[in-house]
C-alpha positions as CSV (number, residue, x, y, z in Angstrom):
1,X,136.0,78.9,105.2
2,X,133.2,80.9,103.6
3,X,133.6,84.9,104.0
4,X,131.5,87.8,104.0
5,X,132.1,89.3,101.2
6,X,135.0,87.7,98.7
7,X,135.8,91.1,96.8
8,X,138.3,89.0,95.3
9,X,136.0,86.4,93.3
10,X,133.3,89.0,93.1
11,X,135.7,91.0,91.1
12,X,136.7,88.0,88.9
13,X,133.3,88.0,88.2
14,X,132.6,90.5,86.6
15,X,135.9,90.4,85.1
16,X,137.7,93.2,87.0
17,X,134.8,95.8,86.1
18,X,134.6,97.8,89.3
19,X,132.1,100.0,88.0
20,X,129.8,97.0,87.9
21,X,130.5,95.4,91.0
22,X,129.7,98.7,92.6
23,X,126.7,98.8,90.8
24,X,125.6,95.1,92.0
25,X,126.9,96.1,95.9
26,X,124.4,99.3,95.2
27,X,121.6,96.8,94.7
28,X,122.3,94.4,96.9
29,X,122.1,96.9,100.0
30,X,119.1,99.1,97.8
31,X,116.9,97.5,95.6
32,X,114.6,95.8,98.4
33,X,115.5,95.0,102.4
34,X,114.9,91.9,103.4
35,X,112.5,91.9,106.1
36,X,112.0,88.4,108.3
37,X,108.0,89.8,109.1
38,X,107.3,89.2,105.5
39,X,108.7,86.2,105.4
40,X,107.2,84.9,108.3
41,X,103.6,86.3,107.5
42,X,104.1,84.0,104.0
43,X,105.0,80.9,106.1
44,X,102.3,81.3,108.3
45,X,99.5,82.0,106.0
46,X,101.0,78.7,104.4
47,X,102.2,79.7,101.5
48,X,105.8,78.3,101.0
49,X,106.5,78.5,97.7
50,X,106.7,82.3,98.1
51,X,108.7,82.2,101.2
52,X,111.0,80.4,99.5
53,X,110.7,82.6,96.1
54,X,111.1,85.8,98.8
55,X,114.1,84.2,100.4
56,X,115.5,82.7,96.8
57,X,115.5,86.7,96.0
58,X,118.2,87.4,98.3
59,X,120.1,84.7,98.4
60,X,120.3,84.8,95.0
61,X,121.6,88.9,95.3
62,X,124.4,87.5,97.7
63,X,125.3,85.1,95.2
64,X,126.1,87.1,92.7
65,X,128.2,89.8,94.5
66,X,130.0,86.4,96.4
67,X,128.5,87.2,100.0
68,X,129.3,83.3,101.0
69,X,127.6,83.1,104.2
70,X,124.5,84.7,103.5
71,X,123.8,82.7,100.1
72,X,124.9,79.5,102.6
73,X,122.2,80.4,104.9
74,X,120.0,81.6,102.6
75,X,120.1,78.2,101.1
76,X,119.3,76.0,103.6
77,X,116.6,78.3,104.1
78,X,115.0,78.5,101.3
79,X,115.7,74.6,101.1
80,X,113.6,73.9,104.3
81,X,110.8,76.0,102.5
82,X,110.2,74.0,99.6
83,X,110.6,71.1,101.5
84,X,108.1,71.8,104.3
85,X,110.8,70.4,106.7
86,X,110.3,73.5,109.0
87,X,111.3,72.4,112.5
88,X,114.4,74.4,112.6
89,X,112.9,77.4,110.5
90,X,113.5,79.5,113.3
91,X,117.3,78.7,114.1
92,X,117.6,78.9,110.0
93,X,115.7,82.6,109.5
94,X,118.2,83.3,112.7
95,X,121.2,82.4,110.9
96,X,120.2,83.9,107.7
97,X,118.9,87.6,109.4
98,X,122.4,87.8,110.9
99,X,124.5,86.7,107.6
100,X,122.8,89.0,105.9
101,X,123.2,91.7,108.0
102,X,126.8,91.3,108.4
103,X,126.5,91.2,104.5
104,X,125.0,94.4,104.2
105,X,127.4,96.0,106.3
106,X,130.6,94.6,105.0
107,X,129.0,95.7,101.3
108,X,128.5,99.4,102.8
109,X,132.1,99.1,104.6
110,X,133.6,97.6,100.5
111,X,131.2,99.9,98.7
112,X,133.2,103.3,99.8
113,X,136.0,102.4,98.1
114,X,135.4,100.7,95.7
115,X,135.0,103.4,93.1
């Protein structure tokens, strides 16, 4: 079952360097907010290879700090972008807005003590 936020691998990561992980949590939940009317004003003005580049950004955050379900969802989202196959795009940007939320609070909830 993918998790949250595996503080365990995400650790082994970065080989037991808390100081670091903290420092890739502080980022994740910092350095730039995902934000689904960006998104969605890409796809509409048809420009999908920056929709998925925009969502690619995050997932690819969540993947380095080991936030499973919202580099899962982030995945098949950005894989319907740069395949056009957008018929579920809302269900996907659904699923992805609420991994990634649950992310960001889990990180905040891991973040305070941590270091």
């Amino acid at each position: 079952m993918m998790e949250i936020l595996d503080l365990n691998k995400a650790l082994e990561l970065v080989d037991g360097e808390r100081e670091l992980l903290a420092s890739l949590l502080d980022s994740f939940v910092g350095a730039k907010t995902f934000d689904s009317s960006q998104l969605m004003e890409l796809s509409s003005s048809g420009d999908m290879s920056s929709a998925a580049s925009y969502v690619h950004f995050f997932k690819g955050a969540a993947r380095q700090i080991y936030a499973e379900k919202c580099a899962a969802s982030g995945q098949a989202l950005e894989d319907a972008f740069r395949s056009g196959s957008l018929e579920q795009l809302d269900f996907l940007l659904a699923e992805f807005e609420k991994d990634y939320n649950e992310a960001v609070k889990k990180v905040r909830e891991v973040r305070r003590t941590l270091c």
